[in-house]
Biopython code that builds the backbone (N, CA, C, O; Angstrom):
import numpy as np
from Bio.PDB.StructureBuilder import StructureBuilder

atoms = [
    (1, "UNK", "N", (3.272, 6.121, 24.413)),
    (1, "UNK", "CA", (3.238, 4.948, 23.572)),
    (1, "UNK", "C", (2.801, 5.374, 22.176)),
    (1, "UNK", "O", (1.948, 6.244, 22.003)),
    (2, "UNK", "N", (3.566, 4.574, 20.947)),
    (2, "UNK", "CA", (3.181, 5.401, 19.968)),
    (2, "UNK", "C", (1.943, 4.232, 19.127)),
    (2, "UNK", "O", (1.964, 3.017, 19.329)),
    (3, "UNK", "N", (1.027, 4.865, 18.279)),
    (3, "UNK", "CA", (0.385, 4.610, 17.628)),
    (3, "UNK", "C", (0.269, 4.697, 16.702)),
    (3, "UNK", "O", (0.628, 5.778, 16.235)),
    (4, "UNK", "N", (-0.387, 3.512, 15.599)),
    (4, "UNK", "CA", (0.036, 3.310, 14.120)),
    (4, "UNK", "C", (-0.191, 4.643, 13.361)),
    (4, "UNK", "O", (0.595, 5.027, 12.495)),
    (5, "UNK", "N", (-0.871, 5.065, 13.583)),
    (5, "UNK", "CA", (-1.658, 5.932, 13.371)),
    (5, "UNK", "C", (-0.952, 7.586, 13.124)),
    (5, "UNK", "O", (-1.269, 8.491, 12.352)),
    (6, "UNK", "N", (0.186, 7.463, 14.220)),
    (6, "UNK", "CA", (0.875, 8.260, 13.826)),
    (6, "UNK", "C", (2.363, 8.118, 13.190)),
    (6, "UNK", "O", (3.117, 9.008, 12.797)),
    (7, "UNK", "N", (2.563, 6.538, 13.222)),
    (7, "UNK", "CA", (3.620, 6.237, 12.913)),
    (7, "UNK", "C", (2.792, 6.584, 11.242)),
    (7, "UNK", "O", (3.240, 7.497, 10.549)),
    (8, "UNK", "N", (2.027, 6.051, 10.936)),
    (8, "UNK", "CA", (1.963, 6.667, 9.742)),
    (8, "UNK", "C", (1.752, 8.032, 8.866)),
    (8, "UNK", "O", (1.922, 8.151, 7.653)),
    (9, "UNK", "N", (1.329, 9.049, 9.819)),
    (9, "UNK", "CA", (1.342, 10.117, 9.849)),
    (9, "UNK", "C", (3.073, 10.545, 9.472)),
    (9, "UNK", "O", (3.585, 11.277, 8.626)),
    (10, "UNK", "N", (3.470, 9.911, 10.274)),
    (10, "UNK", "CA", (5.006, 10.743, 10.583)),
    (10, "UNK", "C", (5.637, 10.482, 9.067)),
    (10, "UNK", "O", (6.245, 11.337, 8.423)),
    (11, "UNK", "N", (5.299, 8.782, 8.524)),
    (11, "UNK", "CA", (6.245, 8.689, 7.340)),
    (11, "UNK", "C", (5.368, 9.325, 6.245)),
    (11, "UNK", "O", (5.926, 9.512, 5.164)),
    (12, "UNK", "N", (4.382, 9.599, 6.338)),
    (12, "UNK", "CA", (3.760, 10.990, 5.226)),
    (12, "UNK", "C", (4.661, 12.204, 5.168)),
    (12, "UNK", "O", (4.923, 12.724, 4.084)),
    (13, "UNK", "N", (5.060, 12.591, 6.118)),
    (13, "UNK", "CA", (6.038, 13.990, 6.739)),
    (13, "UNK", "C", (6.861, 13.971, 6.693)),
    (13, "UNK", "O", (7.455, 15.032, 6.886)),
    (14, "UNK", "N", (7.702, 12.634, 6.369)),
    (14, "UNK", "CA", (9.622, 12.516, 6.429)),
    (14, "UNK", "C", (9.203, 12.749, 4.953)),
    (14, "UNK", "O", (9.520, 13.823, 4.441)),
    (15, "UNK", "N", (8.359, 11.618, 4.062)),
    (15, "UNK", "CA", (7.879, 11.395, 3.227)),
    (15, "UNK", "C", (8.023, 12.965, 2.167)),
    (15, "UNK", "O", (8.837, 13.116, 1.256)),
    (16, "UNK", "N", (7.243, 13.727, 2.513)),
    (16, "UNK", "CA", (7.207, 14.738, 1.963)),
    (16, "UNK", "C", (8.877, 15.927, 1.821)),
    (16, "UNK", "O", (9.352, 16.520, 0.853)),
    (17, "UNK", "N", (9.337, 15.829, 3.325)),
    (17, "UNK", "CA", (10.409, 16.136, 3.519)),
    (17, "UNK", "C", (11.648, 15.561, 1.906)),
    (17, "UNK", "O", (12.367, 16.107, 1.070)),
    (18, "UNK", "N", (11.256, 14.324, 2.253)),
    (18, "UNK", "CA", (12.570, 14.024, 0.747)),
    (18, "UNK", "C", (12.508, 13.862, -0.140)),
    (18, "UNK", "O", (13.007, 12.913, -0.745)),
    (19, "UNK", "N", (11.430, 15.323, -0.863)),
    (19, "UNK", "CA", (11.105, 15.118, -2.416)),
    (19, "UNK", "C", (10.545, 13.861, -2.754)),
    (19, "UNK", "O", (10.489, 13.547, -3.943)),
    (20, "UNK", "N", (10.141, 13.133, -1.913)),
    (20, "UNK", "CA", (9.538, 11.936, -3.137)),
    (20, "UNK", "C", (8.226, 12.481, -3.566)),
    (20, "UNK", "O", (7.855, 13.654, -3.513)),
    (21, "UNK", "N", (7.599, 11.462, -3.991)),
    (21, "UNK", "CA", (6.584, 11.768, -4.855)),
    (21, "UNK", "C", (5.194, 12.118, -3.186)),
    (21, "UNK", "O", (5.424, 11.747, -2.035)),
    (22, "UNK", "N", (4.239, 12.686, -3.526)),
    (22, "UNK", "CA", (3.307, 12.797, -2.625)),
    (22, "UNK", "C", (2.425, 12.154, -2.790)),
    (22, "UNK", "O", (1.897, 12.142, -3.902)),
    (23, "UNK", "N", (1.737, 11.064, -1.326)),
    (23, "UNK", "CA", (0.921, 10.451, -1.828)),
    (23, "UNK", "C", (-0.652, 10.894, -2.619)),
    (23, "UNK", "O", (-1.134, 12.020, -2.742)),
    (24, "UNK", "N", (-0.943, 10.198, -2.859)),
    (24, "UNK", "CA", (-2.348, 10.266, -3.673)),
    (24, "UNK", "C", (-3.406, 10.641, -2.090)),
    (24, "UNK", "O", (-3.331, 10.272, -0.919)),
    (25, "UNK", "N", (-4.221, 11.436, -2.766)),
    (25, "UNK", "CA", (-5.653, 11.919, -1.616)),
    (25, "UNK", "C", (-6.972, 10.626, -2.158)),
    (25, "UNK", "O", (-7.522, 10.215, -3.180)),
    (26, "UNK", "N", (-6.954, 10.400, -0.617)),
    (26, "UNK", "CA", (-8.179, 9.278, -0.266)),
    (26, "UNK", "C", (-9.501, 10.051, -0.611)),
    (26, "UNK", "O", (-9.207, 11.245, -0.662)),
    (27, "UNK", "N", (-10.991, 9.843, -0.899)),
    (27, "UNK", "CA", (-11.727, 10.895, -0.506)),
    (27, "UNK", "C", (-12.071, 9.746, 0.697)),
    (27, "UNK", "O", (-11.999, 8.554, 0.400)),
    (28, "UNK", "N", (-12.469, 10.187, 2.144)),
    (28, "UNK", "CA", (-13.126, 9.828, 3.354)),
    (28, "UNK", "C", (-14.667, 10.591, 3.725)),
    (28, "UNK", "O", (-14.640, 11.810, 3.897)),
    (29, "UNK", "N", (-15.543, 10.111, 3.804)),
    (29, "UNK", "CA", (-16.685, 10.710, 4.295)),
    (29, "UNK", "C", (-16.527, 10.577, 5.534)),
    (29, "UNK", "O", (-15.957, 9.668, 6.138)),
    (30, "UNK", "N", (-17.221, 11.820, 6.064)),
    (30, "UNK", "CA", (-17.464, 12.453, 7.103)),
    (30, "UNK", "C", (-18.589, 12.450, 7.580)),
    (30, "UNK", "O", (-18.728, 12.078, 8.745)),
    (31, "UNK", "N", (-19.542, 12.804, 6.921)),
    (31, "UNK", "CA", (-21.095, 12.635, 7.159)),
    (31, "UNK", "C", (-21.416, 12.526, 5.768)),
    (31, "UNK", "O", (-20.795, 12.678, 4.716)),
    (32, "UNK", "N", (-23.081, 12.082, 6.237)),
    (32, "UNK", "CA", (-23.997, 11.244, 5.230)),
    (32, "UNK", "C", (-23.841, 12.285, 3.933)),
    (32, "UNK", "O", (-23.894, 13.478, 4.233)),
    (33, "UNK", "N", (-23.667, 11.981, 2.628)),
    (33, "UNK", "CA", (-23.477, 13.184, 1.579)),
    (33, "UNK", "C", (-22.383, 14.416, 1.523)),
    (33, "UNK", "O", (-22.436, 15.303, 0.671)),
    (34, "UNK", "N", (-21.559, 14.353, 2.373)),
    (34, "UNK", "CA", (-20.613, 15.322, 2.530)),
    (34, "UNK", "C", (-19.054, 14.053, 2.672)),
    (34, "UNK", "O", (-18.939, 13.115, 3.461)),
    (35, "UNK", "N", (-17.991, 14.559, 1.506)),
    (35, "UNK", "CA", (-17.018, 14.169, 2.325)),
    (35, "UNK", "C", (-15.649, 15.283, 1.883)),
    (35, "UNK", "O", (-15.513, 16.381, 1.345)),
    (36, "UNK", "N", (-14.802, 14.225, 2.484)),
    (36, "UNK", "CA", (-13.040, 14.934, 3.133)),
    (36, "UNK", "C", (-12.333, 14.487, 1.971)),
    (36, "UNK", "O", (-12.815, 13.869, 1.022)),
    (37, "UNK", "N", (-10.783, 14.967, 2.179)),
    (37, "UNK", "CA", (-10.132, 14.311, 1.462)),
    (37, "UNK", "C", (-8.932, 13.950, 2.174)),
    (37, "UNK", "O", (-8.625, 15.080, 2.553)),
    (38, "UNK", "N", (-7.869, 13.067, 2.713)),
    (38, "UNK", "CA", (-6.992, 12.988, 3.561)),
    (38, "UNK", "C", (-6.281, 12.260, 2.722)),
    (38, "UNK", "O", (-6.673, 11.443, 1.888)),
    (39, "UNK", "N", (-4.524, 12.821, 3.162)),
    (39, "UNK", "CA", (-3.859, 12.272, 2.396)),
    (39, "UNK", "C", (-3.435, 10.737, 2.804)),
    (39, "UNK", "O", (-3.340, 10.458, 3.999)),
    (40, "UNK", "N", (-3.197, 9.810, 1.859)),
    (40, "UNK", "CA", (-3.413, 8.266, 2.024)),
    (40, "UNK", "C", (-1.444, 8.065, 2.344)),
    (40, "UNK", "O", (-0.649, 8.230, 1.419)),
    (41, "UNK", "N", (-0.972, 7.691, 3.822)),
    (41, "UNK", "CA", (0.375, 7.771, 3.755)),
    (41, "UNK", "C", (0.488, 6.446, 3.205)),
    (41, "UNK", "O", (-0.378, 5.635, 2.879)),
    (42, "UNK", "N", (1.932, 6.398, 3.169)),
    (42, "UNK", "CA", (2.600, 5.189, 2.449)),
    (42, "UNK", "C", (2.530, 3.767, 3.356)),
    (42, "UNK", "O", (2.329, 4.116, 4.519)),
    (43, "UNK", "N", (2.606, 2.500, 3.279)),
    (43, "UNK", "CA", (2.312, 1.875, 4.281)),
    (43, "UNK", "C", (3.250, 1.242, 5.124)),
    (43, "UNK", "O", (4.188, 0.764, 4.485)),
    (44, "UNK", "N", (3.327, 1.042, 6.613)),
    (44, "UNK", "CA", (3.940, 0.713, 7.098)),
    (44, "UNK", "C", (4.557, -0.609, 6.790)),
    (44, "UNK", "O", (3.652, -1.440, 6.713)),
    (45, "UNK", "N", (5.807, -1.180, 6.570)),
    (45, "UNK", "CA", (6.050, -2.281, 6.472)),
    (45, "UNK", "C", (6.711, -3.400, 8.030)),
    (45, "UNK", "O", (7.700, -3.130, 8.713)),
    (46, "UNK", "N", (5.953, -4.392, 8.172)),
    (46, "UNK", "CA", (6.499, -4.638, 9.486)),
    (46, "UNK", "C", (6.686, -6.321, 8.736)),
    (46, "UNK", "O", (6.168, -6.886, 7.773)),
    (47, "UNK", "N", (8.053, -6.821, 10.114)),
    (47, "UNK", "CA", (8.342, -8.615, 9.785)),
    (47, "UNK", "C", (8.013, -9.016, 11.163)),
    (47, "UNK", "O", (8.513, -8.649, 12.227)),
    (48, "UNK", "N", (7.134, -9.788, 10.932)),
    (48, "UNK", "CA", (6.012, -10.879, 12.232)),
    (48, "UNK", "C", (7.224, -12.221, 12.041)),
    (48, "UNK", "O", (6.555, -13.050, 12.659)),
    (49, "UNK", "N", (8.034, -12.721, 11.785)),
    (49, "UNK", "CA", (9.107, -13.435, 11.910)),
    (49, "UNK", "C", (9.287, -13.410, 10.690)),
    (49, "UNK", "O", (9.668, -12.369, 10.152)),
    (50, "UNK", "N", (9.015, -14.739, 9.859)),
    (50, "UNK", "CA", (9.900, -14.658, 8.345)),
    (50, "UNK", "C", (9.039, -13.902, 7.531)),
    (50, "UNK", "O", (9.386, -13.402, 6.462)),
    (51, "UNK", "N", (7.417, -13.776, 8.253)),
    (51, "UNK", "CA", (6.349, -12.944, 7.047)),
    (51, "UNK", "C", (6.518, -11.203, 7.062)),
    (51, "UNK", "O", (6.992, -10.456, 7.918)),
    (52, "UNK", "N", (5.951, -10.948, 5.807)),
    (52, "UNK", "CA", (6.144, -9.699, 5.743)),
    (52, "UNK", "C", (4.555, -8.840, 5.723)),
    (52, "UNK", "O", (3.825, -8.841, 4.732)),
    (53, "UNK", "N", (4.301, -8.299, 6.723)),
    (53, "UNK", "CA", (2.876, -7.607, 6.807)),
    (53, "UNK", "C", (3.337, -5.970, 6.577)),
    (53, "UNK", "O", (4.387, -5.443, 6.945)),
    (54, "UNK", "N", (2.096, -5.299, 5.782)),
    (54, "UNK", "CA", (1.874, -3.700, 5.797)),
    (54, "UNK", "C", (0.701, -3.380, 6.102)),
    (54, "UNK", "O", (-0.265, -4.017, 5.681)),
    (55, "UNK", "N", (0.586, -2.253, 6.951)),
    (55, "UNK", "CA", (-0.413, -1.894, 7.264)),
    (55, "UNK", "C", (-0.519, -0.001, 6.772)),
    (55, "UNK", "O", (0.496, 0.694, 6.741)),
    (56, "UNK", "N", (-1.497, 0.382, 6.536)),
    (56, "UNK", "CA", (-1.822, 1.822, 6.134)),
    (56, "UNK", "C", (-3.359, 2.269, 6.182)),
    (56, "UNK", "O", (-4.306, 1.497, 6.038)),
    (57, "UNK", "N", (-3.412, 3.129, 6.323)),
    (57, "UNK", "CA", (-4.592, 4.083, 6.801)),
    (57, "UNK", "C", (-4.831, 5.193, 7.534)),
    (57, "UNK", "O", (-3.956, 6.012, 7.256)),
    (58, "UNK", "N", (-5.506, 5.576, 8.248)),
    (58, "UNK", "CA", (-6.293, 6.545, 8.997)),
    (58, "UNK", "C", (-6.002, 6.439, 10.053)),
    (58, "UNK", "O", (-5.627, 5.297, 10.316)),
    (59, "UNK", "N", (-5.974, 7.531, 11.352)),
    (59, "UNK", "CA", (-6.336, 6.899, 12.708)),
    (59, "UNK", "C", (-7.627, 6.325, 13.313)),
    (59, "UNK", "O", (-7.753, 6.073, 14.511)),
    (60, "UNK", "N", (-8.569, 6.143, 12.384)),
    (60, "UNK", "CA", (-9.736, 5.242, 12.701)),
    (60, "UNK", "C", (-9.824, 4.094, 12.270)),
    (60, "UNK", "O", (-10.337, 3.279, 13.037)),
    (61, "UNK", "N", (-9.377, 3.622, 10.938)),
    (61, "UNK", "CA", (-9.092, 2.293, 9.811)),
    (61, "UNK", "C", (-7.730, 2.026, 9.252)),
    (61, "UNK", "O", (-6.793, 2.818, 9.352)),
    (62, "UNK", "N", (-7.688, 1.103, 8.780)),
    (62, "UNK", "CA", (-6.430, 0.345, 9.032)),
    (62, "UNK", "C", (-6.285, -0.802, 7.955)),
    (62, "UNK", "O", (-6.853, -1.875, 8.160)),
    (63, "UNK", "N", (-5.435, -0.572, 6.656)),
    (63, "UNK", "CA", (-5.720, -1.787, 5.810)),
    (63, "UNK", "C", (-4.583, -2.466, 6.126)),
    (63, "UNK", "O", (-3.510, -1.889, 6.301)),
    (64, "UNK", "N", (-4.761, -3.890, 6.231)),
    (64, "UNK", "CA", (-3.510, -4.565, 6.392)),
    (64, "UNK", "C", (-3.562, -6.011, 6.016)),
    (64, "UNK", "O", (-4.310, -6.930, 6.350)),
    (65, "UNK", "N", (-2.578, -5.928, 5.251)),
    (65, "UNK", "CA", (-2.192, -6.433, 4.107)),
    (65, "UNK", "C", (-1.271, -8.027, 4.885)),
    (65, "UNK", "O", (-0.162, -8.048, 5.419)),
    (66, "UNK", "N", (-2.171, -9.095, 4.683)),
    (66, "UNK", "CA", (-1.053, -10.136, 5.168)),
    (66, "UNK", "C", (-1.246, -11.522, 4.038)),
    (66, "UNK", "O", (-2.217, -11.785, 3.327)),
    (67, "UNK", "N", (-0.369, -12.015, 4.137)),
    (67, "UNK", "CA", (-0.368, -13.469, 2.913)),
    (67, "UNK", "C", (-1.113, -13.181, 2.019)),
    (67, "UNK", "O", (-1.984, -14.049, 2.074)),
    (68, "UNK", "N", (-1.396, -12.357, 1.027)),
    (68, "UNK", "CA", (-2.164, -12.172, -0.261)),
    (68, "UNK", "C", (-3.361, -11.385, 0.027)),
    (68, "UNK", "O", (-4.003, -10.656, -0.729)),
    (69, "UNK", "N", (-3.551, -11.675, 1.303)),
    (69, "UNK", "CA", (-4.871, -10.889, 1.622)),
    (69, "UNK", "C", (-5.169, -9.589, 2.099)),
    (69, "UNK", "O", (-4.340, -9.092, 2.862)),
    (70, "UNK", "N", (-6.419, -8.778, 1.741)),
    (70, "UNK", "CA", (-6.405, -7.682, 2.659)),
    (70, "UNK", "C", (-7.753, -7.352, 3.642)),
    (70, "UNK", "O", (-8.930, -7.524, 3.326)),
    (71, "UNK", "N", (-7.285, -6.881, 4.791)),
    (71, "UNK", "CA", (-8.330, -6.568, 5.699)),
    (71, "UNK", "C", (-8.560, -5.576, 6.346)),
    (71, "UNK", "O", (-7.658, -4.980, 6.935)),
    (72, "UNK", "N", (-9.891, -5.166, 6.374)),
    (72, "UNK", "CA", (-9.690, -3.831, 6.708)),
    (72, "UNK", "C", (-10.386, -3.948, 8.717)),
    (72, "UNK", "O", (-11.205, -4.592, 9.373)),
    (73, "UNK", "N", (-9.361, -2.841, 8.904)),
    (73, "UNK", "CA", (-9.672, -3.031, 10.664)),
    (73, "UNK", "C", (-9.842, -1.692, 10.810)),
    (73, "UNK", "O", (-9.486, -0.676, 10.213)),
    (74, "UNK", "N", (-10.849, -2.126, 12.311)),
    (74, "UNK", "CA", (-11.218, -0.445, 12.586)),
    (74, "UNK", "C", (-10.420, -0.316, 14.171)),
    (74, "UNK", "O", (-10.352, -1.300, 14.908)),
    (75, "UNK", "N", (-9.839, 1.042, 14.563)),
    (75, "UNK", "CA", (-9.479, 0.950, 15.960)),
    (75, "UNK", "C", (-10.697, 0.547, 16.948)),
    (75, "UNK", "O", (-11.856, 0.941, 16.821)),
    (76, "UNK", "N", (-10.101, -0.504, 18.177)),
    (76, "UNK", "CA", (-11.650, -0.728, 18.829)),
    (76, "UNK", "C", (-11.054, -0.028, 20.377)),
    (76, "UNK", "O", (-10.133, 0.790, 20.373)),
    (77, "UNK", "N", (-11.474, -0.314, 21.169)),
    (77, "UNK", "CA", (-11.050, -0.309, 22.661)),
    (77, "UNK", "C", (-10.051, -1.661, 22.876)),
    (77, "UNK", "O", (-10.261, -2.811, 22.489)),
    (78, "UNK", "N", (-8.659, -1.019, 23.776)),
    (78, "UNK", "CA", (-7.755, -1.852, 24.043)),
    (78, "UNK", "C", (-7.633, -1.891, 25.550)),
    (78, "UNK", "O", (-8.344, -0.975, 25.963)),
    (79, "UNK", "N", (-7.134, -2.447, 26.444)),
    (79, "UNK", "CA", (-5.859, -1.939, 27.633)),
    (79, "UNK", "C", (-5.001, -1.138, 27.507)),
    (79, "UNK", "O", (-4.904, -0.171, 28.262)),
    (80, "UNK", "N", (-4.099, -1.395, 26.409)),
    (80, "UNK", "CA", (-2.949, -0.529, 25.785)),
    (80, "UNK", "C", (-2.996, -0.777, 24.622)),
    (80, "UNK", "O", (-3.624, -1.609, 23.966)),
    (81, "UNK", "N", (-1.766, 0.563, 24.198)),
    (81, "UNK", "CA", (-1.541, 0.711, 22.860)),
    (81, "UNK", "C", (-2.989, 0.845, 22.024)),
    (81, "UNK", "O", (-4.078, 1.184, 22.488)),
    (82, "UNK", "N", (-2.654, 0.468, 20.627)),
    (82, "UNK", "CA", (-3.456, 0.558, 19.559)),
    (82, "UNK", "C", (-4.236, -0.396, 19.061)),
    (82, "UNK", "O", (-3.560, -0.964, 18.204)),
    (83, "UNK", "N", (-5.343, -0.909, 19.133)),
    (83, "UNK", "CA", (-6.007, -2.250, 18.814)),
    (83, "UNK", "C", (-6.691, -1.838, 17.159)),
    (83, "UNK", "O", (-7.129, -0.691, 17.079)),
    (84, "UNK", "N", (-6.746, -2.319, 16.457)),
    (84, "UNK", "CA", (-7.649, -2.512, 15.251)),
    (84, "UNK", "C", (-7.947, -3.831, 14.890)),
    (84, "UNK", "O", (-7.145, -4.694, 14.532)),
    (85, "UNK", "N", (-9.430, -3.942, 15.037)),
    (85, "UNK", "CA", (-9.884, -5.266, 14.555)),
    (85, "UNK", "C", (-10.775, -5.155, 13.807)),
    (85, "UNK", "O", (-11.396, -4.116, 13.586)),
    (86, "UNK", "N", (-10.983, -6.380, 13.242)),
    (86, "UNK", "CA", (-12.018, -6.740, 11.971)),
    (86, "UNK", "C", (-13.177, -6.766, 12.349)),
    (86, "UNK", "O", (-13.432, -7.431, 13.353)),
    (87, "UNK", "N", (-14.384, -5.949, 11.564)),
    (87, "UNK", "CA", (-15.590, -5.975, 12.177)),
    (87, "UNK", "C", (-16.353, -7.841, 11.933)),
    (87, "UNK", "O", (-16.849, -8.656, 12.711)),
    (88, "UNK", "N", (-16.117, -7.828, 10.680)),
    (88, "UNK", "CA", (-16.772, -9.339, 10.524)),
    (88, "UNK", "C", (-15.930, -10.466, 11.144)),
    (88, "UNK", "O", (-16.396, -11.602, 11.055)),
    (89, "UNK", "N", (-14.717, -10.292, 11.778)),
    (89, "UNK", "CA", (-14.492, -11.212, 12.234)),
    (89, "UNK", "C", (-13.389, -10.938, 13.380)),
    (89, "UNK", "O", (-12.259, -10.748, 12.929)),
    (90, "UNK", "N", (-13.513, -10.887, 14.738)),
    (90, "UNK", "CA", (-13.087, -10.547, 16.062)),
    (90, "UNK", "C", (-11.902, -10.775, 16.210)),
    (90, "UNK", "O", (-11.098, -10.044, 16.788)),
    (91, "UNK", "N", (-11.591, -12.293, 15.463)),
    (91, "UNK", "CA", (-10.069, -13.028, 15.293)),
    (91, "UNK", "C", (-9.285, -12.108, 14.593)),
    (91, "UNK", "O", (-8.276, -11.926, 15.274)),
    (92, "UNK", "N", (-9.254, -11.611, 13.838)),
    (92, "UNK", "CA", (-8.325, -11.005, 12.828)),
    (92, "UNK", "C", (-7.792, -9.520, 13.516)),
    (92, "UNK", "O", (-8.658, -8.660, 13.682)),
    (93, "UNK", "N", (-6.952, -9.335, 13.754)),
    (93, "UNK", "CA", (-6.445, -7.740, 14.464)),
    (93, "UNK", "C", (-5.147, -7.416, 14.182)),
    (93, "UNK", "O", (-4.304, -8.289, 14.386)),
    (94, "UNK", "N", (-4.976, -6.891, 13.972)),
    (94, "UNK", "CA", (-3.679, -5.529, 14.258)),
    (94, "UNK", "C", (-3.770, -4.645, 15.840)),
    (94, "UNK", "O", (-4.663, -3.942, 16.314)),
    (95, "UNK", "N", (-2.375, -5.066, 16.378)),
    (95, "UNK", "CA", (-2.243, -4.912, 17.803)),
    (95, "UNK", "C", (-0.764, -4.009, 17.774)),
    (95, "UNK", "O", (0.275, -4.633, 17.554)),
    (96, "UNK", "N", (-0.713, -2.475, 18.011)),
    (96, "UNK", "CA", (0.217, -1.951, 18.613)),
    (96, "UNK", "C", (0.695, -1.504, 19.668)),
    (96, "UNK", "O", (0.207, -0.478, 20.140)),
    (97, "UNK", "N", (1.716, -2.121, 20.276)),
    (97, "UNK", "CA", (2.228, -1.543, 21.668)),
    (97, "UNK", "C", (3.701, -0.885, 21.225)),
    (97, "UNK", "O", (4.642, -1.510, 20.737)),
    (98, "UNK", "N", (3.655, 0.382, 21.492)),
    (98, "UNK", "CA", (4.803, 0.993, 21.195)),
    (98, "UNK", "C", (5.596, 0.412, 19.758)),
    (98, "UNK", "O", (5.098, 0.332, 18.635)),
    (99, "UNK", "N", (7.097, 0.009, 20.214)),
    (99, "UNK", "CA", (8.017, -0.797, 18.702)),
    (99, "UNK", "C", (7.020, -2.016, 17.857)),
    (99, "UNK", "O", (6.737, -2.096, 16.662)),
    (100, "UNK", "N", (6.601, -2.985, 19.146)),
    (100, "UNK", "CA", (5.555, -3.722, 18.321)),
    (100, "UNK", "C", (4.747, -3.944, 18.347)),
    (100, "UNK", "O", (3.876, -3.308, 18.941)),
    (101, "UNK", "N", (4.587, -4.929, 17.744)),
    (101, "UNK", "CA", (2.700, -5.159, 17.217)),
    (101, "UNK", "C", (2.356, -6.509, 17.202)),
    (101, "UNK", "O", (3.238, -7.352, 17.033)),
    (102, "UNK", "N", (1.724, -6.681, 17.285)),
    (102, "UNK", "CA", (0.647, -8.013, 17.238)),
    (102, "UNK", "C", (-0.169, -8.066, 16.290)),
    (102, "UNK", "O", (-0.846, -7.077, 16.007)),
    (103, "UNK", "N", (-0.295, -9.548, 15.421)),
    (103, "UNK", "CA", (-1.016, -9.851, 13.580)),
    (103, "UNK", "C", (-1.740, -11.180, 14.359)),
    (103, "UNK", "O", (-1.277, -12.128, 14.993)),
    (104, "UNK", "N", (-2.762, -10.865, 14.079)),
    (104, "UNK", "CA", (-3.808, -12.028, 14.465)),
    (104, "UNK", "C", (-4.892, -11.951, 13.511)),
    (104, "UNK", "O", (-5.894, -11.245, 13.624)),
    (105, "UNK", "N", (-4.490, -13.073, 12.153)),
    (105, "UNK", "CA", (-5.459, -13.352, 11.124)),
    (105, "UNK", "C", (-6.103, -15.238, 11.897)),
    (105, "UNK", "O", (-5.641, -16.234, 12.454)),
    (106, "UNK", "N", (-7.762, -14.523, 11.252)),
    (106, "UNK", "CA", (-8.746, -15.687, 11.733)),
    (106, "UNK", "C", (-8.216, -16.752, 12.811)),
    (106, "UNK", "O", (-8.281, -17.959, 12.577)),
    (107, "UNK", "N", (-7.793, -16.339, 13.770)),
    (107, "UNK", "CA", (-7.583, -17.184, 14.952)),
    (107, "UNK", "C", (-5.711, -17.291, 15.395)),
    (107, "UNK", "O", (-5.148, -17.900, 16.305)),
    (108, "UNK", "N", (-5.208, -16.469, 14.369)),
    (108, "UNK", "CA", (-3.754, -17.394, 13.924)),
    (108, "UNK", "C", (-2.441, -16.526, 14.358)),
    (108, "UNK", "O", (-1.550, -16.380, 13.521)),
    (109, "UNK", "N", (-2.295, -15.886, 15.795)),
    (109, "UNK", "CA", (-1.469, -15.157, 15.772)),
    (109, "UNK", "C", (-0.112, -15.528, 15.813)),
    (109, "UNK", "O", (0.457, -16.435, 16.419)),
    (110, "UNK", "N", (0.421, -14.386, 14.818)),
    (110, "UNK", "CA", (1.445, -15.073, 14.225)),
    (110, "UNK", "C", (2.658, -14.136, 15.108)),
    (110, "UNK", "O", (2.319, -13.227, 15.865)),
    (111, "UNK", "N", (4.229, -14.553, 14.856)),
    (111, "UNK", "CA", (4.951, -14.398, 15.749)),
    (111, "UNK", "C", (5.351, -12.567, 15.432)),
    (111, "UNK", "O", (5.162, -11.841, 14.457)),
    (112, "UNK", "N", (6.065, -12.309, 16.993)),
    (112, "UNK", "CA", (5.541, -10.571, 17.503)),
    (112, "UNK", "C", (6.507, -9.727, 15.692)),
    (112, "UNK", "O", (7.350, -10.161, 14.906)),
    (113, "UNK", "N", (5.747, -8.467, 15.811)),
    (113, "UNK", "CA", (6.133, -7.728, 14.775)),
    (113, "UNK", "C", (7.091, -6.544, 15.257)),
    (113, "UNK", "O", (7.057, -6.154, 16.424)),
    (114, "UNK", "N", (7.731, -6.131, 14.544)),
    (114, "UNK", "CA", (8.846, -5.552, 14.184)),
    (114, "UNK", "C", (8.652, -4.416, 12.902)),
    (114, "UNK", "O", (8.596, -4.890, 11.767)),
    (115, "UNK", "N", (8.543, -2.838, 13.076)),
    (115, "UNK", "CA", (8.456, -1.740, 12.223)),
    (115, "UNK", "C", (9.644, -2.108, 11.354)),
    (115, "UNK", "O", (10.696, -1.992, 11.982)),
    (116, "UNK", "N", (9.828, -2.597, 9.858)),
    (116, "UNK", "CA", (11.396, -2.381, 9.297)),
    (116, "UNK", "C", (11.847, -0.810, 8.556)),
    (116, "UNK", "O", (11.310, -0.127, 7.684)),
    (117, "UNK", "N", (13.031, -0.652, 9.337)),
    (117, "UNK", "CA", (13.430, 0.998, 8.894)),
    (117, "UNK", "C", (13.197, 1.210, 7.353)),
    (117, "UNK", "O", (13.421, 2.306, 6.840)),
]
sb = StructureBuilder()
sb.init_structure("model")
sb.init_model(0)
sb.init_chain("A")
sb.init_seg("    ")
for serial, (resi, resn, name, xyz) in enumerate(atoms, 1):
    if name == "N":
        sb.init_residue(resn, " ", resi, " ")
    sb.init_atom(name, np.array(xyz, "f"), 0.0, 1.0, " ", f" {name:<3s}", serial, name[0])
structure = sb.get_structure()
C-alpha cells in the first residue's frame, strides 16, 4: 500500500529526472539545537469531488492545504494505510489508502480523493 509520503518522495525524483527546477531545502530539526536539511517535494495535488486539496511534506508531517486554509498534520497510528492528523484538533485528517485518500476538515469529511496525474 502506498504512502503519501512516498508518493511524494517519488514526484521529487520524476521531478528532478525532467530538468525542472529543484525544489527549495526545508531546514527540519532533528534534535534540540542541531538540525537537517530535506528537500521540500512539490505538492501532491488531489480532487475530493469538485474541491481541489494539496498536500506536501515529510514522512512524519504533512501540510495540507484545503479551502484557503492550511493545516499541518502529523502521521498518527492507523488500521491501514497512512493517517495524518491534526494535533489541536482530532477532526481534521488526511487519510491514505493506497489510490485514495480521505480529507476530514473540523468534523467535515468531504467526498473520497483522487491523486490528479
Amino acid at each position: 500500500m502506498r504512502t503519501p509520503w512516498r508518493v511524494v518522495g517519488a514526484t521529487v525524483l520524476l521531478g528532478a529526472c525532467g530538468g525542472e527546477k529543484r525544489p527549495e531545502a526545508v531546514p527540519q530539526a532533528d534534535t534540540p539545537g542541531r538540525s537537517t536539511t530535506v528537500a521540500a517535494a512539490p505538492p501532491v495535488i488531489l480532487m475530493c469531488g469538485a474541491d481541489t486539496v494539496s498536500v506536501q511534506g515529510t514522512q512524519s508531517e504533512l501540510q495540507l492545504h484545503v479551502h484557503g486554509e492550511t493545516f499541518q498534520v502529523k502521521l498518527s497510528p492507523s488500521a491501514s494505510g497512512a493517517k495524518y492528523q491534526a494535533d489541536a484538533d482530532s477532526t481534521t485528517f488526511y487519510w491514505n489508502q493506497g489510490a485514495t485518500s480521505l480529507v476530514q476538515v473540523r468534523g467535515d469529511l468531504m467526498p473520497q480523493c483522487e491523486m490528479v496525474p
